[in-house]
MDAnalysis code that builds the backbone (N, CA, C; Angstrom):
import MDAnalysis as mda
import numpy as np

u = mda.Universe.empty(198, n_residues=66, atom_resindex=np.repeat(np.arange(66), 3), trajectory=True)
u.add_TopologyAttr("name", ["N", "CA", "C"] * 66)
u.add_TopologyAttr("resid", np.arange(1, 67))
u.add_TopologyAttr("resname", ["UNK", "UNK", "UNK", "UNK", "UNK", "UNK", "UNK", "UNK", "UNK", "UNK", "UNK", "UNK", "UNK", "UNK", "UNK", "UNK", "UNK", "UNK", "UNK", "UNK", "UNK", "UNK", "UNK", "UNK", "UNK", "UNK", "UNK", "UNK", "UNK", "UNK", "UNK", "UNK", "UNK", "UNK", "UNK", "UNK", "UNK", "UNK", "UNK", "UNK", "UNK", "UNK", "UNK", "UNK", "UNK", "UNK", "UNK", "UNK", "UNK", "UNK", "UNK", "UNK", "UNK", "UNK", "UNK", "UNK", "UNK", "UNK", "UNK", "UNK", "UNK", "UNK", "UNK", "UNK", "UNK", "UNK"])
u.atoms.positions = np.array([
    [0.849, -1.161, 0.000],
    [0.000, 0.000, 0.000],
    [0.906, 1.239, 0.000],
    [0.503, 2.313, -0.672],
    [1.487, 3.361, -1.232],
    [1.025, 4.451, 0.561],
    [2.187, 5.413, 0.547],
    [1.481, 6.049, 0.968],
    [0.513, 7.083, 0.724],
    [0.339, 7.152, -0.321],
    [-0.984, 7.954, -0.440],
    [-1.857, 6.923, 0.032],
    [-2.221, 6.198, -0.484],
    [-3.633, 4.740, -0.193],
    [-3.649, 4.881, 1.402],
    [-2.484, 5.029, 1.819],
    [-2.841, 5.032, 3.366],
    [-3.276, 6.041, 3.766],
    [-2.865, 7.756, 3.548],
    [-3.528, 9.083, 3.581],
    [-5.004, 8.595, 3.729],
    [-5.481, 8.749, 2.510],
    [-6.409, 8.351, 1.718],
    [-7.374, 7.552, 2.822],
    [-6.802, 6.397, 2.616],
    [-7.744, 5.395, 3.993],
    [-7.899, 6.174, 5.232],
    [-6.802, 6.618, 5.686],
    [-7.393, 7.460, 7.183],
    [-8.218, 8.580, 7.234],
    [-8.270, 9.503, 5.923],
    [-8.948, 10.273, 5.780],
    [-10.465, 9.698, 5.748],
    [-10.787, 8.460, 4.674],
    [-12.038, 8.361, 5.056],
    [-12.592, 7.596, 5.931],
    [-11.429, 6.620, 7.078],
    [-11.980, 6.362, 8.377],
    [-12.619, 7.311, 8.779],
    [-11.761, 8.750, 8.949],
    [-12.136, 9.725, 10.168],
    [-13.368, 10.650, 9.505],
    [-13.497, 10.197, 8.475],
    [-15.091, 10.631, 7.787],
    [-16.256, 9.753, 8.195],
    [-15.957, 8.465, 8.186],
    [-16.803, 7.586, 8.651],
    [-16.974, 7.554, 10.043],
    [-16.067, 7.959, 10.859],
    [-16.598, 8.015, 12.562],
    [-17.234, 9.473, 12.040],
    [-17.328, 10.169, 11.608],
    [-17.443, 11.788, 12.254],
    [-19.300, 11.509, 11.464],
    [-19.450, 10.541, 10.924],
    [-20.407, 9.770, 10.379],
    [-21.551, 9.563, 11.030],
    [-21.188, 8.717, 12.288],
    [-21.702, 7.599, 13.099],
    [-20.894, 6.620, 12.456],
    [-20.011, 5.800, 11.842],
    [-20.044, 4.262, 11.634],
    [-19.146, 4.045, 10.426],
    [-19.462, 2.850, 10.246],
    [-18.945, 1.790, 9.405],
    [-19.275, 1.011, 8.612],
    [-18.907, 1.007, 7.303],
    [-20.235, -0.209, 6.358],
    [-18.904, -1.053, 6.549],
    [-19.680, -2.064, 6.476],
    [-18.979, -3.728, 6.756],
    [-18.672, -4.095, 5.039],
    [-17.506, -4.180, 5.096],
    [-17.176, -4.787, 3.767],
    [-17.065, -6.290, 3.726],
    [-17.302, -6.896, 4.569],
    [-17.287, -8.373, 4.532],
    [-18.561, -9.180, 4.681],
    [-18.794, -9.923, 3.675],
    [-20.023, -10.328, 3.430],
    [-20.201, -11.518, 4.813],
    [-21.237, -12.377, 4.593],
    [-21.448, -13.311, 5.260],
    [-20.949, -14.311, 5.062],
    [-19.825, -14.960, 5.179],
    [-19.884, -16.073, 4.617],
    [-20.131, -17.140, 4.463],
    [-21.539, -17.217, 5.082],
    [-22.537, -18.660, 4.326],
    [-23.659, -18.105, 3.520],
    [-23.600, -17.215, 3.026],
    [-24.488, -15.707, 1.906],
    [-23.776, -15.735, 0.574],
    [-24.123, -16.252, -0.395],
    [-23.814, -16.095, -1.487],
    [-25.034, -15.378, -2.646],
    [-24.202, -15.193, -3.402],
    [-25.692, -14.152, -4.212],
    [-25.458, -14.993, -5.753],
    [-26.556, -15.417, -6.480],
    [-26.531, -15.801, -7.748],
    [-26.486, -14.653, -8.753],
    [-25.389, -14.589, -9.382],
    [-25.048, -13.535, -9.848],
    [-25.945, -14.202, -11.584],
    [-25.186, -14.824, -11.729],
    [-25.847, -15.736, -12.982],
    [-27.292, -15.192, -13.021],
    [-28.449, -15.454, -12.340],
    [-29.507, -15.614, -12.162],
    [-30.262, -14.203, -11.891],
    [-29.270, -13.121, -11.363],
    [-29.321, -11.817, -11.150],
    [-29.421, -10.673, -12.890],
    [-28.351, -11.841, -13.618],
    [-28.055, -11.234, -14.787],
    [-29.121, -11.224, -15.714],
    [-29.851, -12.573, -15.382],
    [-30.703, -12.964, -16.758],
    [-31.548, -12.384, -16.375],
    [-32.575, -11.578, -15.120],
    [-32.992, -11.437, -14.729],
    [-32.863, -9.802, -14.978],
    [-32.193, -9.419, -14.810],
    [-32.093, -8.063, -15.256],
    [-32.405, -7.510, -16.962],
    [-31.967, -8.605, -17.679],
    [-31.849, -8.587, -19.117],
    [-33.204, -8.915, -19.347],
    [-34.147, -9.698, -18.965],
    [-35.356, -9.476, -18.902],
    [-36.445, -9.305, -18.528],
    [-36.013, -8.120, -17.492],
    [-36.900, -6.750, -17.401],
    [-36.241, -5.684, -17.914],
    [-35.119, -5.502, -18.700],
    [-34.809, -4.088, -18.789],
    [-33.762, -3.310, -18.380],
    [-33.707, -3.962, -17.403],
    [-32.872, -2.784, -16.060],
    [-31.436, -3.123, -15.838],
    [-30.882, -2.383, -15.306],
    [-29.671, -2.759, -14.767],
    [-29.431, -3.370, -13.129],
    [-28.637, -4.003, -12.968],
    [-28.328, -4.858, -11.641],
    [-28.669, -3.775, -10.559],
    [-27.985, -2.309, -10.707],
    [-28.218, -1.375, -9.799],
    [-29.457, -1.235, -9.532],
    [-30.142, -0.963, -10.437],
    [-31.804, -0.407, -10.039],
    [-32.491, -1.595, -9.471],
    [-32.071, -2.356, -9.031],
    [-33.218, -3.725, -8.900],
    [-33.423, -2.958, -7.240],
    [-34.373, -3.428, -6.860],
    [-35.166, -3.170, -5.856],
    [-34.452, -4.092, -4.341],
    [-34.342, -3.660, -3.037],
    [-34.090, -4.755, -2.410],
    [-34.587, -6.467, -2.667],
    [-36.020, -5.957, -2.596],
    [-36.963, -7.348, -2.963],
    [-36.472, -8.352, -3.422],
    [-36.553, -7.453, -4.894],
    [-35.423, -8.262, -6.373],
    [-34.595, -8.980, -6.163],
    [-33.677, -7.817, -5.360],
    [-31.910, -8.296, -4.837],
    [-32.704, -9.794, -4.104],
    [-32.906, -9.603, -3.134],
    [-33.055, -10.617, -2.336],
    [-33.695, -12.339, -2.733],
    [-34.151, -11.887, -3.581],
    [-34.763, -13.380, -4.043],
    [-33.286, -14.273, -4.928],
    [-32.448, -13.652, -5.049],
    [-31.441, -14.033, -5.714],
    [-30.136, -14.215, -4.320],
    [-30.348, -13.912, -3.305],
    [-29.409, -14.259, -1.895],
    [-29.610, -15.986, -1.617],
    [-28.302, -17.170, -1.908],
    [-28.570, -18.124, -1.014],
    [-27.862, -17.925, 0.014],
    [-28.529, -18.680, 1.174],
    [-28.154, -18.740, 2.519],
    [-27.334, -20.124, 2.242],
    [-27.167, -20.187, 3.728],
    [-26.090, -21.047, 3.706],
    [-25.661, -22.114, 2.703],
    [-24.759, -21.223, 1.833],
    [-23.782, -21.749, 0.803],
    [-22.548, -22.407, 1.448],
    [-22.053, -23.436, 0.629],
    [-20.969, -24.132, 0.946],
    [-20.401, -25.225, 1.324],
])
C-alpha cells in the first residue's frame, strides 16, 4: 500500500466516525448471491443490476452456501 492509499484510507476512516459508523465490507460467509440468475434477470426486465429493488436483490441471496 502506497502512501498515499494510506492518507487516503485514514482520511475516510475519520469521515466515517465523524459519520456515526462503518459499512462492513465483509459479506457473510454462508451468503452467497446468484449472480448468474441476477443477470438474466435483469436482461429481462430491462434494467440494470443497480436499479433492482431490495426485494429483487433478495430473491437471488442463497443462505447457507458451501
Amino acid at each position: 500500500m502506497t502512501e498515499k492509499e494510506r492518507k487516503d484510507m485514514k482520511e475516510l476512516d475519520e469521515i466515517a466516525d465523524r459519520a456515526g459508523g462503518y459499512v462492513d465490507f465483509f459479506p457473510n460467509a454462508d451468503q452467497h448471491v446468484d449472480m448468474r440468475g441476477i443477470i438474466a434477470y435483469c436482461k429481462q426486465k430491462g434494467i440494470e443490476p443497480i436499479d433492482m429493488t431490495l426485494r429483487e436483490y433478495n430473491r437471488f441471496v442463497i443462505h447457507n452456501a458451501g
